[in-house]
N, C-alpha and C positions, 0 to 999 in steps of 0.2 A: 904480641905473640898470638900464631894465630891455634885454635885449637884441633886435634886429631878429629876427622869424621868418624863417626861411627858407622862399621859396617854392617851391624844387624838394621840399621835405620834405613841404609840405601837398601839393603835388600827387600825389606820389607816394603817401602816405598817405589820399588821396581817394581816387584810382584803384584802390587795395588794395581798398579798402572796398569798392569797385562789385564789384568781379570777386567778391568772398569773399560778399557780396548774391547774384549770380548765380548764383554757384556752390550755392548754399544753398536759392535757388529752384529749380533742377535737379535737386538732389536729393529735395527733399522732395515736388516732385511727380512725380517717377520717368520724367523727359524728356517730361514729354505734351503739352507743348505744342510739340515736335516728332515727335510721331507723324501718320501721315497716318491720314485720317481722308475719309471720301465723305460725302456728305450727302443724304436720301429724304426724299420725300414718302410718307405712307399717307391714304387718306383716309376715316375714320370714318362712317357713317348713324347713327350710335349714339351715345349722352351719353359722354362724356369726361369727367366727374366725379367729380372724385378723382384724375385724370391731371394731373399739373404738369410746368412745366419742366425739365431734370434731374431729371426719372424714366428710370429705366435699360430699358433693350431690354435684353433677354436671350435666347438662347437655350440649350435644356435645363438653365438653373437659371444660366448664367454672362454677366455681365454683358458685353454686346458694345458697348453705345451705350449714347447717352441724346437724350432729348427736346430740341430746343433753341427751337423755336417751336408754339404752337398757335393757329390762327385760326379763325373760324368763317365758313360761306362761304352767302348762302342764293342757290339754282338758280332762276328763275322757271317754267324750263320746263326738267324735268318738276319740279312743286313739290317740293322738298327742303329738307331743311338738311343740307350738309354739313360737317363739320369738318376740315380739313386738319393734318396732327401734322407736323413738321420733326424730322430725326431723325438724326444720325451716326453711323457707325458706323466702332470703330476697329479697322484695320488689323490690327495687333497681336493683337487678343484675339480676333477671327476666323481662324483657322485653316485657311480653307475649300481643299480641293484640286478643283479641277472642269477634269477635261483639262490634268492636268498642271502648271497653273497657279494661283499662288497669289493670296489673293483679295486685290484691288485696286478693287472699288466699280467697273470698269467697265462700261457700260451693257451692252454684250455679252453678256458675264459674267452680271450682273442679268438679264436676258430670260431665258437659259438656267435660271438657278435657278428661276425666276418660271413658267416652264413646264414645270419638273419637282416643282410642288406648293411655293414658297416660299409662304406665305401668314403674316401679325403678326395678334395676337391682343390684346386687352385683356384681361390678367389682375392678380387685386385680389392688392397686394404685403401689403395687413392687410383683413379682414373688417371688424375692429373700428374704423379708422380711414378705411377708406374709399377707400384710396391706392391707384391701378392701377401697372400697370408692361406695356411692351408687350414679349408674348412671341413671337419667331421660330420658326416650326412649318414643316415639310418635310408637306404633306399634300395630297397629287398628285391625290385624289378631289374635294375641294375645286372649288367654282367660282370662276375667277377672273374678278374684276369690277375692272377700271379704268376711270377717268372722264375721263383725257385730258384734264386742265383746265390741267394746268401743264405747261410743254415746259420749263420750268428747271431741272428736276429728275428723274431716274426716280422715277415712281412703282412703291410696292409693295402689294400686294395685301392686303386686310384681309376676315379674316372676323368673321361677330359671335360673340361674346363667350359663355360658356358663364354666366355672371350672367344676360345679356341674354336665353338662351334659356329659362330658369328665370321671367323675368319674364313671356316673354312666354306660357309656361306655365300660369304664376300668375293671368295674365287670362282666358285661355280658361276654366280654371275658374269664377273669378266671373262670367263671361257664362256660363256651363252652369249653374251653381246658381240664375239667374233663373230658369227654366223649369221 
């Protein structure tokens, strides 16, 4: 004969199981999905090829963010294409001190950096594979160019690409060697 399960036992024993799951997912991902976290637009004139979702923003070599959406956008006037990048950045691995205050993604905050030379770059995370990563640069000589398209979001400032400048190097030449 066999005997009745108790059902305070299974439940208690399910419920174990969730917590020690949870407990388990907290750990292994080092609380991130409780970090705060702001979220920017950049907006690209230049190929993003090679740039993916979950490619890491870094700045001076350390990972701050990552990519979470890329779109493409085309302007009728004045003709463009632009690319818009989606992009978080976390709290945590940002350390930023600006007036005392630590950094928190808000818009404020953003304008002030933004005016004292922030400007994201597209830099290649492999030559050989072809994979960018965007890099966060302080470089106040810089022009900054925003395009005012999304009120959803702060946008940040993008300059092109030291690739991009090498390319477009690369053409001047072959239009000079016609001649």
């Amino acid at each position: 004969m066999s005997k009745q399960a108790n059902p305070t036992i299974i439940g208690i024993f399910v419920l174990g199981a969730v917590c020690i799951a949870l407990l388990g997912i907290t750990v292994f991902t080092s609380g991130k999905w409780f970090s705060e976290k702001s979220e920017f637009v950049i907006y690209f004139n230049e190929s993003v090829n090679g740039l993916s979702i979950g490619a890491l923003v870094k700045m001076q070599g350390v990972p701050i963010g990552k990519v979470t959406d890329i779109h493409v956008q085309l302007e009728p006037e004045p003709r463009r294409i632009l690319t818009p990048v989606f992009i978080e950045i976390d709290h945590e691995k940002c350390k930023l001190l600006l007036q005392f205050k630590e950094f928190n993604g808000d818009k404020t905050m953003m304008e002030q950096l933004i005016k004292n030379g922030l400007r994201m770059q597209l830099q290649y995370t492999s030559i050989v594979t072809g994979q960018l990563y965007i890099e966060t640069l302080l470089k106040p000589d810089s022009p900054m160019t925003l395009t005012h398209l999304n009120k959803d979001y702060v946008e940040l400032p993008a300059i092109t690409s030291s690739s991009q400048e090498v390319k477009k190097c690369n053409g001047c030449d072959e239009r000079n060697s016609e001649y």
